[in-house]
N, C-alpha and C positions, 0 to 999 in steps of 0.2 A: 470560553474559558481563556484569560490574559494570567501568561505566567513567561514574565521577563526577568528570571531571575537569574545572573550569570553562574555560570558551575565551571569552577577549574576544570582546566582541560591539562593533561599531558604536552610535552613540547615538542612533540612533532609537528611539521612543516602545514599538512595537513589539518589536523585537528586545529591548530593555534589558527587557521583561517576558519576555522569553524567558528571560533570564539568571535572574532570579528564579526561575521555573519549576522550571528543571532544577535548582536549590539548594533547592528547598523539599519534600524526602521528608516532613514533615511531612504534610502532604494530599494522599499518592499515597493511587489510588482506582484498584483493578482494576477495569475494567468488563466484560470478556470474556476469557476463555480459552478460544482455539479449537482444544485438542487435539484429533488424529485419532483419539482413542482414542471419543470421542463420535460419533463418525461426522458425517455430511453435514447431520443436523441442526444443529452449530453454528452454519448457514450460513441466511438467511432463505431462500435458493433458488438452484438453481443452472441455471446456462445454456449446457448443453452437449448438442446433438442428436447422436441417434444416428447411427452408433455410436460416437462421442465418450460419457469419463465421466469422473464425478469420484468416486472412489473412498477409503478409507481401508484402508491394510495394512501390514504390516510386510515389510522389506523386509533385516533380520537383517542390521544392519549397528550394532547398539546404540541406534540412536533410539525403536525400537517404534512403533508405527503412526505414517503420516506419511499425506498429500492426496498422491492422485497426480492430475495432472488431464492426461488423455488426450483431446489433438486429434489425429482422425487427418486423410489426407491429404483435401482437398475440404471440410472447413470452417475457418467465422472466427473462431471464439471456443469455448472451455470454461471459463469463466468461474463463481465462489461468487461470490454477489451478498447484500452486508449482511452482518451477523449476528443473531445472537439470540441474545439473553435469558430465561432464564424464560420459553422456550418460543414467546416473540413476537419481532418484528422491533425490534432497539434502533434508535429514534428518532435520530442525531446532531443536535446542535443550533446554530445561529447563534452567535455571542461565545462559543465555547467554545473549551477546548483537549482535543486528543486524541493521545493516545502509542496505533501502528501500528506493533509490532513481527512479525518473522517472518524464519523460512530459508528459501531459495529456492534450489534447483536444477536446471537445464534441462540436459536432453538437445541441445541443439543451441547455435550461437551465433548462431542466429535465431529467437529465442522470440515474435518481436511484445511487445505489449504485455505487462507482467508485474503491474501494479497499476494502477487508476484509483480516482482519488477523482472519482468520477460523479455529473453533476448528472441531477433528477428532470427527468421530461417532455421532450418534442421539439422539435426546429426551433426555430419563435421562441418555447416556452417558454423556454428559459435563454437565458442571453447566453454564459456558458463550459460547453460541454458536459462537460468533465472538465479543474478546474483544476491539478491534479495527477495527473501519470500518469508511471509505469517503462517501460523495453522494455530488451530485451535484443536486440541488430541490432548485424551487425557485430562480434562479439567482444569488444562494451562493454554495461558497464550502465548506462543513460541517465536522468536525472533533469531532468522538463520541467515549466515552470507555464506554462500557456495559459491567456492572458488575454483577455480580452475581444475579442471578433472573430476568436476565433480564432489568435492571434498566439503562435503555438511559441517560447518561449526556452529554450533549453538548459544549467541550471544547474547539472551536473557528470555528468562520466560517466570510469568506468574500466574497463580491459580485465579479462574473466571469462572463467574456464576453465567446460568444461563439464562438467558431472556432479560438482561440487565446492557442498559447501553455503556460503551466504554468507548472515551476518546482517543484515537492514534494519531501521532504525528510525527510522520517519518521526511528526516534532512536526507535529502541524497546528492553526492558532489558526484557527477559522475567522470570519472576517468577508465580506460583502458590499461593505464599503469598503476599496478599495485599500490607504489610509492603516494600517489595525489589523491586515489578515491578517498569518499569517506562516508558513515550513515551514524546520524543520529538517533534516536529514538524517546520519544516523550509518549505518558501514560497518563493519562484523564490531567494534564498536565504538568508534571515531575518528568525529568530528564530522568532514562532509565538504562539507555547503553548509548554508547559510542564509541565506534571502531574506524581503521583505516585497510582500504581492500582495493581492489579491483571492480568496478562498480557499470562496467560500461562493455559491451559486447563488442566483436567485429560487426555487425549488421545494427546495429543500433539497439536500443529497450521502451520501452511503456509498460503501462501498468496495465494489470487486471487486476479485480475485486469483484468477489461471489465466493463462489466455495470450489473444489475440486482437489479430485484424488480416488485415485484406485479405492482404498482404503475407506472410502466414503461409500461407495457404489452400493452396500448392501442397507444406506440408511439413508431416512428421509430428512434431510437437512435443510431449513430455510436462516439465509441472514438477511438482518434488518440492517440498512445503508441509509447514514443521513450527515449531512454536512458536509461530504465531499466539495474540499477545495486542493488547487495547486497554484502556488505563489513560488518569488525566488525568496521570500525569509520567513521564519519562525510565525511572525507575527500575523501573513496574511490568512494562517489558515487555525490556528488556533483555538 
C-alpha cells in the first residue's frame, strides 16, 4: 500500500522534521525485512513458553507464509523480541528515526498487547518501561505513549474486526528528551496520530510483536504477522 500524501503537521521543532521525513524517499534505507518465509530467525528471540509458539506457515489464503503466534489459555505473553540482521540482533539507536511497518490479525477482540516498543533492563533500570505500545481490548486498536512514571495516554484508537488483516505503520524518532522524540502513526494507510514524547530509554528499546498481558492469561489468543519491515522512512515499509 503507497500512500505519499503530505498531512499538515503542527510547528513544533519535532514534528516539522517529521514532515521532511516522510518527503525525503531520497534516503529511504530498508533496514529489515521480516518475511515469514525466513522463519523465526528474523526475530533476535522469541518468548513464548510452552505450549505456546510462534511459528511460520501458510495459511492459502494468497499471502504465503505469514507469523502465527499462538498463546494458549494460562499464559502472558508469546511474544518476537528485536530483529536481526546479518544474523545478529539489530542494535536501534538514540537520535534516530525508524519506520515499523506490518499486518496484524487476531483471532479475538481481546489480543492484550499487540506491539511494544520496550526499554532494556528492570525496575529502576528505565524510567518508561515501554514508551510505545498497541493492544487490541475491547474491540479497538489502541495507540498508547507512556511516559515517564508510568503515565498511560491514549493517542488514538479505532474499532477492529476480527480475523481481518490491518496495516500499521509506526514512525518513531527516538530521543531521551521529551522536547525531540516523536511517533507517528498510519492505519491501512491514512496518517492517524502524531505526537511528540520521550521515545528512548536509559538502556536503550526494540521491539516486540505477539500478544501479552495479564489480562489475556485467561484467553486463547492467536495473531496473524505478515509484512514486517523496518526502514529509516515512510516509504520503505508501507
Amino acid at each position: 500500500m503507497r500512500n505519499r500524501t503530505a498531512t499538515a503537521l503542527s510547528a513544533t521543532p519535532a514534528l516539522a522534521a517529521l514532515a521532511l521525513l516522510t518527503a525525503s524517499p531520497a534516503e529511504a534505507s530498508v533496514i529489515w525485512d521480516g518475511d515469514a518465509s525466513g522463519g523465526t530467525g528474523v526475530f533476535s528471540s522469541t518468548l513464548c513458553d510452552s505450549p505456546g509458539s510462534v511459528s511460520a506457515q501458510d495459511n492459502n489464503d494468497g499471502r504465503g507464509q505469514v507469523f502465527k503466534f499462538n498463546k494458549p489459555l494460562g499464559l502472558e505473553r508469546c511474544e518476537a523480541h528485536g530483529i536481526s540482521v546479518g544474523g545478529s540482533r539489530y542494535t536501534f539507536k538514540n537520535d534516530s528515526t525508524y519506520w515499523i511497518g506490518w499486518d496484524t490479525s487476531t483471532n479475538t477482540p481481546d489480543a492484550g498487547t499487540i506491539f511494544q516498543w520496550k526499554s532494556y533492563g528492570t525496575n529502576d533500570q528505565h524510567q518508561q518501561n515501554y514508551p510505545v505500545l498497541m493492544k487490541v481490548e475491547g474491540g479497538q486498536l489502541k495507540l498508547f505513549h507512556i511516559t515517564t512514571g508510568e503515565n498511560w495516554h491514549l493517542k488514538w484508537s479505532t474499532p477492529v474486526a476480527t480475523s481481518t488483516y490491518k496495516r500499521i505503520v509506526l514512525g518513531i524518532h527516538t530521543s531521551d528528551d521529551a522536547s525531540s522524540g516523536w511517533v507517528a502513526a498510519f492505519y491501512n494507510g491514512t496518517k492517524v496520530a502524531e505526537f511528540s514524547g520521550r521515545t528512548w530509554d536509559d538502556l536503550g528499546n526494540d521491539t516486540r510483536f505477539g500478544t501479552y498481558g495479564a489480562e489475556v492469561k485467561d484467553k486463547r489468543v492467536i495473531n496473524w504477522i505478515d509484512g514486517l519491515r523496518v526502514g529509516t522512512t515512510y516509504g520503505d515499509v508501507d
